[in-house]
Biopython code that builds the backbone (N, CA, C, O; Angstrom):
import numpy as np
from Bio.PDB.StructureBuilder import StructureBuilder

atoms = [
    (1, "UNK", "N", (45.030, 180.029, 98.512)),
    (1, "UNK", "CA", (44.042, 179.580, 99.462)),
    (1, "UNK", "C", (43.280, 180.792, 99.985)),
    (1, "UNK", "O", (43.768, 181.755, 100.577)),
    (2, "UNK", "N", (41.625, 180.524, 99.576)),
    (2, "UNK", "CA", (41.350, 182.077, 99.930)),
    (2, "UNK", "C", (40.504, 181.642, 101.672)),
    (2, "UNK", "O", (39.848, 180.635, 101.938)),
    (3, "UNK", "N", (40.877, 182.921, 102.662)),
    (3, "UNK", "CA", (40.405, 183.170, 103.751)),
    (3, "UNK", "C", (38.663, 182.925, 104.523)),
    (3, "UNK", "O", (37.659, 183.635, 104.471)),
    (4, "UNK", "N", (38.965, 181.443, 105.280)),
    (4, "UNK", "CA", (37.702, 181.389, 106.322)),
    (4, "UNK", "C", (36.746, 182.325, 106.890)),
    (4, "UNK", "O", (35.515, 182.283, 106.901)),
    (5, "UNK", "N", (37.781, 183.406, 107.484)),
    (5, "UNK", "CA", (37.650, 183.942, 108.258)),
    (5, "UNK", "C", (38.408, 185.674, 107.961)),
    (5, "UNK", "O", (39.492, 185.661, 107.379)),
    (6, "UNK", "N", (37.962, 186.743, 108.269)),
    (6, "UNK", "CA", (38.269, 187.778, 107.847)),
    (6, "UNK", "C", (38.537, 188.612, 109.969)),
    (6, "UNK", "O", (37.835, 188.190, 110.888)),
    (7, "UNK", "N", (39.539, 189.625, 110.170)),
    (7, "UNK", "CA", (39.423, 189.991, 111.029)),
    (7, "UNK", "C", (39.067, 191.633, 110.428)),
    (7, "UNK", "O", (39.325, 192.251, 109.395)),
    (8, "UNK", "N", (38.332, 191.920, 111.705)),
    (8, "UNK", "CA", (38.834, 193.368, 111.474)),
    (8, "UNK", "C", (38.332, 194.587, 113.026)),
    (8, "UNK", "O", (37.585, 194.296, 113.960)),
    (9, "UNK", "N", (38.823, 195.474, 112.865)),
    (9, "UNK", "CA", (38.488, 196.265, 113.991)),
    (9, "UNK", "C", (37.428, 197.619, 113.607)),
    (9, "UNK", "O", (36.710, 197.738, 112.615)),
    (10, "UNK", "N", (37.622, 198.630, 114.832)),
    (10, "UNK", "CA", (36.454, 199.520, 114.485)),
    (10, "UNK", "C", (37.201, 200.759, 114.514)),
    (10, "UNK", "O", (38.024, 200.726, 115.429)),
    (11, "UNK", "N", (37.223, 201.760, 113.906)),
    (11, "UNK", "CA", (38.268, 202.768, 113.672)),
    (11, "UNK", "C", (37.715, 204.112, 114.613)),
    (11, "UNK", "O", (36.562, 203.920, 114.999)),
    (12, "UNK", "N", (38.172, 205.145, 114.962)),
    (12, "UNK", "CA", (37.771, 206.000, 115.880)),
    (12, "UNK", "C", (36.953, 206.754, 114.789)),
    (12, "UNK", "O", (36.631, 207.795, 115.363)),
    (13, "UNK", "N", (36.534, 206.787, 113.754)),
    (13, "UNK", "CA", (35.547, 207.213, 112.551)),
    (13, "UNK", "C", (34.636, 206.410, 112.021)),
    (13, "UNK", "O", (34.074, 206.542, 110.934)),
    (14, "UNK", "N", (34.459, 205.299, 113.076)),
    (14, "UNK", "CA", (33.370, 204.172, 112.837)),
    (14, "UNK", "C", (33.229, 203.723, 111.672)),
    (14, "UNK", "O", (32.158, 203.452, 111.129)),
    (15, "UNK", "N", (34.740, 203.579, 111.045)),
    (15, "UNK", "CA", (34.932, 202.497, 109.796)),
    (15, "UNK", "C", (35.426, 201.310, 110.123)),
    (15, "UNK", "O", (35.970, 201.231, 111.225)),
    (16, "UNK", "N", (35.360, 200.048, 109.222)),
    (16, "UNK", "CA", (35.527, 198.868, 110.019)),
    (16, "UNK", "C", (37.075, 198.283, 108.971)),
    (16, "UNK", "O", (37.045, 197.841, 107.822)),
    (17, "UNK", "N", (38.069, 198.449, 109.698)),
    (17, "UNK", "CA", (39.558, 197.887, 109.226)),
    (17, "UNK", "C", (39.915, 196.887, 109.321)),
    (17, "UNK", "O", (39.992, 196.246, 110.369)),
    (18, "UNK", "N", (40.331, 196.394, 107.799)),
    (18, "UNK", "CA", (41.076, 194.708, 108.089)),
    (18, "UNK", "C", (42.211, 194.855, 108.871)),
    (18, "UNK", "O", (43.056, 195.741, 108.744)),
    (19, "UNK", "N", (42.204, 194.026, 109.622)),
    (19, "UNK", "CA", (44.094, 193.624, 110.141)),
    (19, "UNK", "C", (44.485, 192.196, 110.130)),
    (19, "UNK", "O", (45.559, 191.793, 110.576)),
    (20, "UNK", "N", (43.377, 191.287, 109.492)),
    (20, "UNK", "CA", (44.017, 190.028, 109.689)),
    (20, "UNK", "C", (43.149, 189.019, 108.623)),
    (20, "UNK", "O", (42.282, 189.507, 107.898)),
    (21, "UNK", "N", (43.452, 187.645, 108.600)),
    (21, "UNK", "CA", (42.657, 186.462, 108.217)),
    (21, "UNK", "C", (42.454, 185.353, 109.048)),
    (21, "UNK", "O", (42.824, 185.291, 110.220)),
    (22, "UNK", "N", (41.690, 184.222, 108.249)),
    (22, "UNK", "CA", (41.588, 183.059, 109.357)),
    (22, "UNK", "C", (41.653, 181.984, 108.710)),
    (22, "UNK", "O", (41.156, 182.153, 107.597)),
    (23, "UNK", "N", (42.073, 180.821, 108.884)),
    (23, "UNK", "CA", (41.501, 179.348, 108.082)),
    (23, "UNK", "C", (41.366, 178.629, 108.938)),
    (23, "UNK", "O", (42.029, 178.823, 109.958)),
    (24, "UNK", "N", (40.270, 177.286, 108.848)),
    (24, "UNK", "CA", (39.659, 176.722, 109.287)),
    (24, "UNK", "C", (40.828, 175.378, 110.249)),
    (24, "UNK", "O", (41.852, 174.908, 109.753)),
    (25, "UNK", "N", (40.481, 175.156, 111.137)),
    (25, "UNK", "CA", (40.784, 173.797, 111.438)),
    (25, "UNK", "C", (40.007, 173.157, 112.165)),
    (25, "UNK", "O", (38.964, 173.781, 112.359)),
    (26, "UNK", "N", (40.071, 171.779, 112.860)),
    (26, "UNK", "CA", (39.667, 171.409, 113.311)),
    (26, "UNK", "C", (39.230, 171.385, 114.690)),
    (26, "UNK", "O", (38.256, 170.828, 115.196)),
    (27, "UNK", "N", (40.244, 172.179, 115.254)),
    (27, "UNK", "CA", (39.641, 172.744, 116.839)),
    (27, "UNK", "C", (39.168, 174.551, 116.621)),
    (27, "UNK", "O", (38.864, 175.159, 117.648)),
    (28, "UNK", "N", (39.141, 175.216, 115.425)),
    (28, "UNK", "CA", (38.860, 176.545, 115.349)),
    (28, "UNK", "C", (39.167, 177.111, 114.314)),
    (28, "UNK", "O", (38.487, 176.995, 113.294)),
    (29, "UNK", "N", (40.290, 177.857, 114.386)),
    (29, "UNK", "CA", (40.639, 178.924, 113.048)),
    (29, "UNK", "C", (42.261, 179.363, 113.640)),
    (29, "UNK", "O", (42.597, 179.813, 114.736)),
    (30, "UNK", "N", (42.976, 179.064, 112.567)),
    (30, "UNK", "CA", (44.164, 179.836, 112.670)),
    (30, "UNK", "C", (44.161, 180.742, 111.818)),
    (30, "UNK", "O", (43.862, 180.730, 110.624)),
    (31, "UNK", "N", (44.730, 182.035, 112.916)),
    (31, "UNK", "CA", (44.357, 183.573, 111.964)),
    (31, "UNK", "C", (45.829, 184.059, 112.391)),
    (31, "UNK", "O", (46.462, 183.768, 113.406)),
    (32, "UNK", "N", (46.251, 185.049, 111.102)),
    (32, "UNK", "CA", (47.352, 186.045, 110.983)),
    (32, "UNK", "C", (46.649, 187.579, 110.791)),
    (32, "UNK", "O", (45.881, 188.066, 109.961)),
    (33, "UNK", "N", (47.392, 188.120, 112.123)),
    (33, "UNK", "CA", (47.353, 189.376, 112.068)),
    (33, "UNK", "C", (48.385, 190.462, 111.026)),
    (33, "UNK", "O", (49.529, 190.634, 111.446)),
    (34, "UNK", "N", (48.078, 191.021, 109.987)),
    (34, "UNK", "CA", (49.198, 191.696, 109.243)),
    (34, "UNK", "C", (49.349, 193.516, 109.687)),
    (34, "UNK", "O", (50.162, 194.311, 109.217)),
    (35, "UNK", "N", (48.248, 193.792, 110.754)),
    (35, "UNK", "CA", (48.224, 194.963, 111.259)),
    (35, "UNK", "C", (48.100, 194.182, 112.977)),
    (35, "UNK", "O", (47.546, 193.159, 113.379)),
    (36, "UNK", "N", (48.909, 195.251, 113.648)),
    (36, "UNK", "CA", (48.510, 194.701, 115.033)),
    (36, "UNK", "C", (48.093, 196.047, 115.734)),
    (36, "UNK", "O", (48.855, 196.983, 115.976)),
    (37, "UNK", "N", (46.487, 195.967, 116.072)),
    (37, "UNK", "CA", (46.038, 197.027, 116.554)),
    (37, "UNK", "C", (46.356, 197.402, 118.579)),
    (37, "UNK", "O", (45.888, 198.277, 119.308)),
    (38, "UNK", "N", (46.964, 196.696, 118.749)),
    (38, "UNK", "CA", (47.018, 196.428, 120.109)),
    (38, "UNK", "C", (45.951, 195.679, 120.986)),
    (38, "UNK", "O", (45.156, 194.852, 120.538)),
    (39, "UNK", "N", (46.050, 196.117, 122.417)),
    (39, "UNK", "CA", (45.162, 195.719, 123.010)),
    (39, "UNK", "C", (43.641, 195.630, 123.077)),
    (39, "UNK", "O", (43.223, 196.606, 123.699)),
    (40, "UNK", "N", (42.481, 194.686, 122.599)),
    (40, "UNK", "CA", (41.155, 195.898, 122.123)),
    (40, "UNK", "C", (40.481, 194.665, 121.494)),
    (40, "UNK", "O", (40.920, 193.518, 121.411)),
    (41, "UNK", "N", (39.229, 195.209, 121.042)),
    (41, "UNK", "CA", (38.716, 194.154, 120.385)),
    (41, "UNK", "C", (38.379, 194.163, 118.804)),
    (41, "UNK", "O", (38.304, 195.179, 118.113)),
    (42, "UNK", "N", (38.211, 192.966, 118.410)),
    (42, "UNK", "CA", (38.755, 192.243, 117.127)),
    (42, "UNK", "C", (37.239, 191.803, 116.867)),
    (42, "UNK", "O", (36.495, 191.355, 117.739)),
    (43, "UNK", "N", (36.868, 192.025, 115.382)),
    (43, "UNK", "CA", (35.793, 191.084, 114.814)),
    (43, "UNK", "C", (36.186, 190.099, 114.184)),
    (43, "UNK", "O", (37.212, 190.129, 113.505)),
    (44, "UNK", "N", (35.450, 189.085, 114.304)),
    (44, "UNK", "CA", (35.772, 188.191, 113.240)),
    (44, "UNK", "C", (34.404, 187.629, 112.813)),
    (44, "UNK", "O", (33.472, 187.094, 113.414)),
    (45, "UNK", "N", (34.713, 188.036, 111.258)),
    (45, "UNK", "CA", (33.272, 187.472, 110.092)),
    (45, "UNK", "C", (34.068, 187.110, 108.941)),
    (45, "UNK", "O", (35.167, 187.273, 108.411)),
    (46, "UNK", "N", (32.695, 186.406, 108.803)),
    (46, "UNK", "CA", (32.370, 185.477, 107.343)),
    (46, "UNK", "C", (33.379, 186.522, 105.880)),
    (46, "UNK", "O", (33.386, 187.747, 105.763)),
    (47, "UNK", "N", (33.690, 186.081, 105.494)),
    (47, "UNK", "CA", (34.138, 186.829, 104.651)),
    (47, "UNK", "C", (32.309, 187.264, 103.362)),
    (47, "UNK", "O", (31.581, 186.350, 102.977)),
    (48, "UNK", "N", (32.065, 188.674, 103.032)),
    (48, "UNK", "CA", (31.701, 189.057, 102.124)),
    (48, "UNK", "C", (30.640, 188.213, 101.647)),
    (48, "UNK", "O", (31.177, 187.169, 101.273)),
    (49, "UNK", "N", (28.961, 188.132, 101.415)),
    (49, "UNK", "CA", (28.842, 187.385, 100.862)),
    (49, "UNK", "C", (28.393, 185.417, 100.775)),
    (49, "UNK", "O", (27.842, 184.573, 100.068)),
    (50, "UNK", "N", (29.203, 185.633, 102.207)),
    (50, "UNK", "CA", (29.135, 184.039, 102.082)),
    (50, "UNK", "C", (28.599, 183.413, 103.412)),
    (50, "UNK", "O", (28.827, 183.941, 104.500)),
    (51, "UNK", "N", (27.792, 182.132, 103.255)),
    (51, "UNK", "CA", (26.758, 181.660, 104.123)),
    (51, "UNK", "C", (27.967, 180.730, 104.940)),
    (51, "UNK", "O", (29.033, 180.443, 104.394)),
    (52, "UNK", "N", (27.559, 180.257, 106.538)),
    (52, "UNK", "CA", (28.547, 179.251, 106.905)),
    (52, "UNK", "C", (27.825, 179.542, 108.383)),
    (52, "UNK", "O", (26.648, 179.814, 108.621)),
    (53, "UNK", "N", (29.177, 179.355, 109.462)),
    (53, "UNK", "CA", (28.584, 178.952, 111.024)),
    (53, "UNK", "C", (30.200, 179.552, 111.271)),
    (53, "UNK", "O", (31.266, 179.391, 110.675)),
    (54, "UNK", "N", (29.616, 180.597, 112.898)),
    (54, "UNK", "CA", (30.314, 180.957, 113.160)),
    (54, "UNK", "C", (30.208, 180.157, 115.027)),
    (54, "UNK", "O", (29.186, 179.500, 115.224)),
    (55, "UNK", "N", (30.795, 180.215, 115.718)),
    (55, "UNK", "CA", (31.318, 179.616, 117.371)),
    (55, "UNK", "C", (30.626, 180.600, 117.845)),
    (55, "UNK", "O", (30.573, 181.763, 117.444)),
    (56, "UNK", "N", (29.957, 179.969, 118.937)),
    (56, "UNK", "CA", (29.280, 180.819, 119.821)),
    (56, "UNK", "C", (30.445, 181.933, 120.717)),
    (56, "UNK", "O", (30.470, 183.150, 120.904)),
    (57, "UNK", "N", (31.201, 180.951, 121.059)),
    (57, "UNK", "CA", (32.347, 181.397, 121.978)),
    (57, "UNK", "C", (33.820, 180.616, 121.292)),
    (57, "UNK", "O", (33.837, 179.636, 120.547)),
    (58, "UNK", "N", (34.954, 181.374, 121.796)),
    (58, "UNK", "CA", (36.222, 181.099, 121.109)),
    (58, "UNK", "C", (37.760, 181.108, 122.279)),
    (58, "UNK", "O", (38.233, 182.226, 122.486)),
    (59, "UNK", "N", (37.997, 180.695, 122.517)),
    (59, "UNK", "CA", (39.599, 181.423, 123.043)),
    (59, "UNK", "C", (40.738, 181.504, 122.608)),
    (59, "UNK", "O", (41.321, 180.436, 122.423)),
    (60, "UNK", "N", (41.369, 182.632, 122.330)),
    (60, "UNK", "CA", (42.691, 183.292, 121.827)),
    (60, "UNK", "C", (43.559, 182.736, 122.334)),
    (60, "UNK", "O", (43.814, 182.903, 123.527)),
    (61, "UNK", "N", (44.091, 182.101, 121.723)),
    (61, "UNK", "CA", (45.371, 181.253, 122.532)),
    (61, "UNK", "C", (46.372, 181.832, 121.384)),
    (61, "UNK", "O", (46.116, 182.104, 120.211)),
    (62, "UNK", "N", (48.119, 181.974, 122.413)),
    (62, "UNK", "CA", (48.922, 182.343, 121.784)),
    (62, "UNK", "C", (50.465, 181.339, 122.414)),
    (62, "UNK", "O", (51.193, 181.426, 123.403)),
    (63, "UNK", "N", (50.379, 180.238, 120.953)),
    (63, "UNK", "CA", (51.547, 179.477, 121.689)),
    (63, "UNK", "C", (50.607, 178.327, 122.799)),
    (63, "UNK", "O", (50.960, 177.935, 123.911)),
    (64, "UNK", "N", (50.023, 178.172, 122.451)),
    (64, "UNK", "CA", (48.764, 177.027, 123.651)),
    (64, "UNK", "C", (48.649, 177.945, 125.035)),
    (64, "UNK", "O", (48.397, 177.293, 126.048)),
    (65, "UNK", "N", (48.807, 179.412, 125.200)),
    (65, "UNK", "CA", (48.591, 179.959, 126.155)),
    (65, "UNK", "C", (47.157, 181.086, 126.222)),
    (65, "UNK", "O", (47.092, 181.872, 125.277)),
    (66, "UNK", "N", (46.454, 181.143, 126.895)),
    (66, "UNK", "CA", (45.359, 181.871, 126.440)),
    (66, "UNK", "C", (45.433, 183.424, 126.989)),
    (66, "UNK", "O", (45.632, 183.766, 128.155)),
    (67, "UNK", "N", (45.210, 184.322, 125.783)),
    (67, "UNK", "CA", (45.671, 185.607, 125.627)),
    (67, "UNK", "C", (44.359, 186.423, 125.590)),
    (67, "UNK", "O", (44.373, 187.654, 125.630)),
    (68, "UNK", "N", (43.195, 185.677, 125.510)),
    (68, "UNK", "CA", (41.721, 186.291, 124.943)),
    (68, "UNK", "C", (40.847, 185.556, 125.270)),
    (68, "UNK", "O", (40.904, 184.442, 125.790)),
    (69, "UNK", "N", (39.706, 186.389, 124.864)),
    (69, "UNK", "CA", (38.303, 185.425, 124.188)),
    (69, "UNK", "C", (37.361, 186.404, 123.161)),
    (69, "UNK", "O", (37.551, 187.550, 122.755)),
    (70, "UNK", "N", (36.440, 185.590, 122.965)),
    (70, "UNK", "CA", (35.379, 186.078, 122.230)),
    (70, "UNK", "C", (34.097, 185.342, 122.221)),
    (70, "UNK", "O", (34.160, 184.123, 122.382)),
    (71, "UNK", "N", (32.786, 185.976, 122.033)),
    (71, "UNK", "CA", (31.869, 185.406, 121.493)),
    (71, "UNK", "C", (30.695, 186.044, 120.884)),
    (71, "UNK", "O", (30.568, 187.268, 120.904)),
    (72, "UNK", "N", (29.745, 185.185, 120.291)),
    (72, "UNK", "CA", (29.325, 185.794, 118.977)),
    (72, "UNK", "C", (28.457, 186.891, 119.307)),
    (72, "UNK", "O", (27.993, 187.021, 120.440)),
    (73, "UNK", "N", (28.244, 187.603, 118.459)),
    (73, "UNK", "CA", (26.888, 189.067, 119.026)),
    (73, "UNK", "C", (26.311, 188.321, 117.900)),
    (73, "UNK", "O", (26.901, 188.002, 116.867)),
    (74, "UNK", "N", (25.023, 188.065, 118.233)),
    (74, "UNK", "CA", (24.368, 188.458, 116.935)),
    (74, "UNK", "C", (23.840, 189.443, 115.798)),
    (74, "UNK", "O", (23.450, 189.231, 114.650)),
    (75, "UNK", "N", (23.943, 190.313, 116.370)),
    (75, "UNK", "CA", (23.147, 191.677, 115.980)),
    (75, "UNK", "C", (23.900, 192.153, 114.926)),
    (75, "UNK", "O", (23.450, 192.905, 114.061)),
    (76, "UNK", "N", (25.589, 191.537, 114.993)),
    (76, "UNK", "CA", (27.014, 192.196, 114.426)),
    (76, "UNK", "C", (27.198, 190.668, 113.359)),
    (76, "UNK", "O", (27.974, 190.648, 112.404)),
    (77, "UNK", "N", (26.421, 189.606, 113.720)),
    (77, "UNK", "CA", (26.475, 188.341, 112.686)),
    (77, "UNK", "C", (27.921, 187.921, 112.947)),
    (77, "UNK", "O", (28.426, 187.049, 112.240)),
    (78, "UNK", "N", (28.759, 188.632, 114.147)),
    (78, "UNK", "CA", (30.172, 187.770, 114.021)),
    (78, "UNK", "C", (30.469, 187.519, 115.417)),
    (78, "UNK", "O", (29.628, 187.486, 116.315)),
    (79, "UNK", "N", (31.873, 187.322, 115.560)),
    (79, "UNK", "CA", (32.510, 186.967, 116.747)),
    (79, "UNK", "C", (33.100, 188.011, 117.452)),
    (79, "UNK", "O", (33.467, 188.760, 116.546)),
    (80, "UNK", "N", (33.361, 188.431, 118.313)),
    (80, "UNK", "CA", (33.949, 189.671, 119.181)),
    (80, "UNK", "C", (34.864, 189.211, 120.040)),
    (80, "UNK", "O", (34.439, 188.570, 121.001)),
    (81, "UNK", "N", (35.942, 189.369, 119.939)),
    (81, "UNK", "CA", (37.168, 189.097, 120.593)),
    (81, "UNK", "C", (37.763, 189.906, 121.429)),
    (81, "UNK", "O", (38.127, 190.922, 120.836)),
    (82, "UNK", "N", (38.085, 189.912, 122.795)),
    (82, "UNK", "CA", (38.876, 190.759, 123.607)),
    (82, "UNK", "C", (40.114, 190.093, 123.926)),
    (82, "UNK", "O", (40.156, 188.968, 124.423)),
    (83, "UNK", "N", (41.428, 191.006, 123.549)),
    (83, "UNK", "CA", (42.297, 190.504, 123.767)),
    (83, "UNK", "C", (43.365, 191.179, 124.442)),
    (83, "UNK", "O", (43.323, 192.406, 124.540)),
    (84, "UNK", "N", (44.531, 190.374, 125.024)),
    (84, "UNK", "CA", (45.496, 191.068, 126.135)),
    (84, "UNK", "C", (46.443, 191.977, 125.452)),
    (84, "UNK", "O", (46.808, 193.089, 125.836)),
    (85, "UNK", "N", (46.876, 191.166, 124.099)),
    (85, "UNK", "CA", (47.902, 191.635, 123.457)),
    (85, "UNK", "C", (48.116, 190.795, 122.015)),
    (85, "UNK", "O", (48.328, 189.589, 122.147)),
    (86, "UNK", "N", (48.071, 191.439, 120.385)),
    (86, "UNK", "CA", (48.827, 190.475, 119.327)),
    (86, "UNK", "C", (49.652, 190.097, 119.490)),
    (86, "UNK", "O", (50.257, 190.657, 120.404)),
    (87, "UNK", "N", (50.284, 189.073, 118.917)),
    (87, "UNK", "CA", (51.621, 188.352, 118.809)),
    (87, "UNK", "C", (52.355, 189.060, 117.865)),
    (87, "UNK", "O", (51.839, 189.459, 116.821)),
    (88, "UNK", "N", (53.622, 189.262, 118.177)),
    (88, "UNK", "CA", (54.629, 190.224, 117.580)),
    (88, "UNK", "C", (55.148, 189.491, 116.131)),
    (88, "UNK", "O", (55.909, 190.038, 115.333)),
    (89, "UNK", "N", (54.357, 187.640, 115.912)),
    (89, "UNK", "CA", (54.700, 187.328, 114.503)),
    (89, "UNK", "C", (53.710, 187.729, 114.071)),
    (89, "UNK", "O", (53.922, 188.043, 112.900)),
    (90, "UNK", "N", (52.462, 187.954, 114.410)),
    (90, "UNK", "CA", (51.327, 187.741, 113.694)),
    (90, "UNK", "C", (50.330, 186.790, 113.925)),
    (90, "UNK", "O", (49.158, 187.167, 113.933)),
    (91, "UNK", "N", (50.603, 185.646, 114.109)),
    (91, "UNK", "CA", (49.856, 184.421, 114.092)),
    (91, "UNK", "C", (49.196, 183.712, 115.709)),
    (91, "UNK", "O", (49.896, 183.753, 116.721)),
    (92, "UNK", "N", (48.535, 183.423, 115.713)),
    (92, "UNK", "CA", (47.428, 182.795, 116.684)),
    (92, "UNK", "C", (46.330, 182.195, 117.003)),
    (92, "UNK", "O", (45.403, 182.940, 116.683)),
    (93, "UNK", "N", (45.922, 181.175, 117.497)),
    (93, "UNK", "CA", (44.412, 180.573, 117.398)),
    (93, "UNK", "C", (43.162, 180.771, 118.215)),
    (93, "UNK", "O", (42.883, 180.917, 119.405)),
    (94, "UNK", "N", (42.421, 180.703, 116.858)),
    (94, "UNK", "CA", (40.872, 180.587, 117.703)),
    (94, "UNK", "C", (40.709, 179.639, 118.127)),
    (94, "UNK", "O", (40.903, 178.838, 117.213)),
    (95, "UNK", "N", (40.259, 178.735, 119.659)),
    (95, "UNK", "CA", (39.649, 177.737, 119.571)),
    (95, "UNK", "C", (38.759, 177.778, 120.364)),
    (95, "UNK", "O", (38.572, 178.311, 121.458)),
    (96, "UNK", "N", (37.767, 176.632, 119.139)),
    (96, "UNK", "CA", (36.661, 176.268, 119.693)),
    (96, "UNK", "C", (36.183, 175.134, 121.392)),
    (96, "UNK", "O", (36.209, 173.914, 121.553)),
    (97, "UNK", "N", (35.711, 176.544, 122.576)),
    (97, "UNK", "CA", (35.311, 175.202, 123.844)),
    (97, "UNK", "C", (34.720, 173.961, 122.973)),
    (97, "UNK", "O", (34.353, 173.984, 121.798)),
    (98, "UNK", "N", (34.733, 172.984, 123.791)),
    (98, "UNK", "CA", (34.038, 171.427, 123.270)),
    (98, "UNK", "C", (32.127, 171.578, 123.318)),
    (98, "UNK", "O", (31.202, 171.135, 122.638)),
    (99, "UNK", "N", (32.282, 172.571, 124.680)),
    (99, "UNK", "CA", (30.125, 172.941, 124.824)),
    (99, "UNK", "C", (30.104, 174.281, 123.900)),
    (99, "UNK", "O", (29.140, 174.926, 124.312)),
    (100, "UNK", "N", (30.701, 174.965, 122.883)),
    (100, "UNK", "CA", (29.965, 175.744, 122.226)),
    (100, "UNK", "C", (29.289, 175.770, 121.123)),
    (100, "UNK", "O", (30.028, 175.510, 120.173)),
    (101, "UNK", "N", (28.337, 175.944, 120.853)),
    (101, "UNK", "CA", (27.533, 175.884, 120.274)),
    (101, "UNK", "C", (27.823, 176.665, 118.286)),
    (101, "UNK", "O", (28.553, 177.656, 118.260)),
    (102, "UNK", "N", (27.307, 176.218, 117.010)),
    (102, "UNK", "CA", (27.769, 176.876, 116.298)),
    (102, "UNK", "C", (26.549, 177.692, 115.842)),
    (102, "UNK", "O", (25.512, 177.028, 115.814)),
    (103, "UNK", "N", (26.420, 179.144, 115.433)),
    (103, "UNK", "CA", (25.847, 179.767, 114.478)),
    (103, "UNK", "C", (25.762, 180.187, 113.470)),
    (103, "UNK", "O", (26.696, 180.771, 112.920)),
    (104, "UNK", "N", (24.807, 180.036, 113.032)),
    (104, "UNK", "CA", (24.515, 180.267, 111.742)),
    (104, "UNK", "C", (23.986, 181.803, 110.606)),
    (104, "UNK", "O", (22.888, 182.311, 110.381)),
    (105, "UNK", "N", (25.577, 182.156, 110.064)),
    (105, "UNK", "CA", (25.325, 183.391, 109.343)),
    (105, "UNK", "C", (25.148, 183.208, 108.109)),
    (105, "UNK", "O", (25.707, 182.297, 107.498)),
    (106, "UNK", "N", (24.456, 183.934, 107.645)),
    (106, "UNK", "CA", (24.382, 184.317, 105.932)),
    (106, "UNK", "C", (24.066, 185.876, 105.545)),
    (106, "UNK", "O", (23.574, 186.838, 106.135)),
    (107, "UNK", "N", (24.660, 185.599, 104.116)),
    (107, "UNK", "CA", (24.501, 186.892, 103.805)),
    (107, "UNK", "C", (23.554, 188.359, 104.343)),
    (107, "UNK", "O", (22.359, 188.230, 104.076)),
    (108, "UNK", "N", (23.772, 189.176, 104.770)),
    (108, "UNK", "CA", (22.937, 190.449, 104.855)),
    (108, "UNK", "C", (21.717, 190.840, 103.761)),
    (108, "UNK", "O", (22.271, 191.847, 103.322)),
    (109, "UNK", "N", (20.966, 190.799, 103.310)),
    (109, "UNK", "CA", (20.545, 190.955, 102.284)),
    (109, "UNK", "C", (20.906, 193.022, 101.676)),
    (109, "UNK", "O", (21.092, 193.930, 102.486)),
    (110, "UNK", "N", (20.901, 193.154, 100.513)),
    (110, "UNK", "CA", (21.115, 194.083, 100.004)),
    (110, "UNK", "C", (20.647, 195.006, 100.192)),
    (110, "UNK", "O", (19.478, 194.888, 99.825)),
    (111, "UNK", "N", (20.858, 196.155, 100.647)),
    (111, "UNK", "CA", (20.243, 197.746, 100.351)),
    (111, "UNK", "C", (19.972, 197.913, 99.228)),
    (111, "UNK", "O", (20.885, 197.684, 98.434)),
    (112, "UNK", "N", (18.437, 198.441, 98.577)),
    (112, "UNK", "CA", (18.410, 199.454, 97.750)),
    (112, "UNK", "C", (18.753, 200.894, 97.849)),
    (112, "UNK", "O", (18.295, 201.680, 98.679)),
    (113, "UNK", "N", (19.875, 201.232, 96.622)),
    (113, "UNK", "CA", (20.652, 202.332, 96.625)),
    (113, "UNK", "C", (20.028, 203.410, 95.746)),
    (113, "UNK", "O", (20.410, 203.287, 94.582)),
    (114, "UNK", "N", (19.272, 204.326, 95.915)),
    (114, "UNK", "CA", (18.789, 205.303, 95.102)),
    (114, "UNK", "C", (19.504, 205.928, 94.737)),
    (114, "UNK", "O", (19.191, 206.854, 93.989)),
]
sb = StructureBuilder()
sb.init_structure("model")
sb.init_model(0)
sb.init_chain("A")
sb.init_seg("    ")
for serial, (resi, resn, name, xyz) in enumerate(atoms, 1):
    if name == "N":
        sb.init_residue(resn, " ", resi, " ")
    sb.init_atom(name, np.array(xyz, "f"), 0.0, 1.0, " ", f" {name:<3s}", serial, name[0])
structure = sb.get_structure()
């Protein structure tokens, strides 16, 4: 089953690191963290490539308890998450408020590379 949703963070060398995935449900996205960067914030995009709709706004719930939030930048085409703390399994949900709104990303178009 390949990944909804891709996480990743921003490195102190302004590279951008996976630490997690997402799949879809019906109130949001359940995502596994396989790196836990600590306290801090989290992107979450489209995986690579691919057109879809991302939540204006989201909340991190861990265990039906809410640990976070996020919402979308546009400028970054994803979601921005601030959170208290990962879960020491890994696993946790995005969910979608009932008034947020969805957006719409697609691909970046390509650089020409000389």
């Amino acid at each position: 089953m390949s990944a909804d949703v891709l996480l990743t963070v921003l490195t102190p060398d302004r590279r951008y690191l996976s630490v997690g995935v997402g799949w879809r449900r019906p109130d949001g996205f359940r995502v596994r963290f396989w790196f836990r960067p600590g306290a801090g914030r989290v992107g979450v995009f489209l995986p690579a490539g691919m057109t879809g709709a991302l939540p204006s706004r989201v909340e991190v719930h861990l265990r039906g308890e809410p640990i976070g939030s996020g919402a979308f930048v546009e400028s970054l085409r994803g979601v921005m998450l601030t959170v208290d703390a990962h879960p020491a399994d890994g696993w946790c949900d995005l969910v979608i408020p009932a008034n947020a709104a969805l957006r719409s990303v697609s691909p970046r178009p390509r650089r020409n590379v000389a």
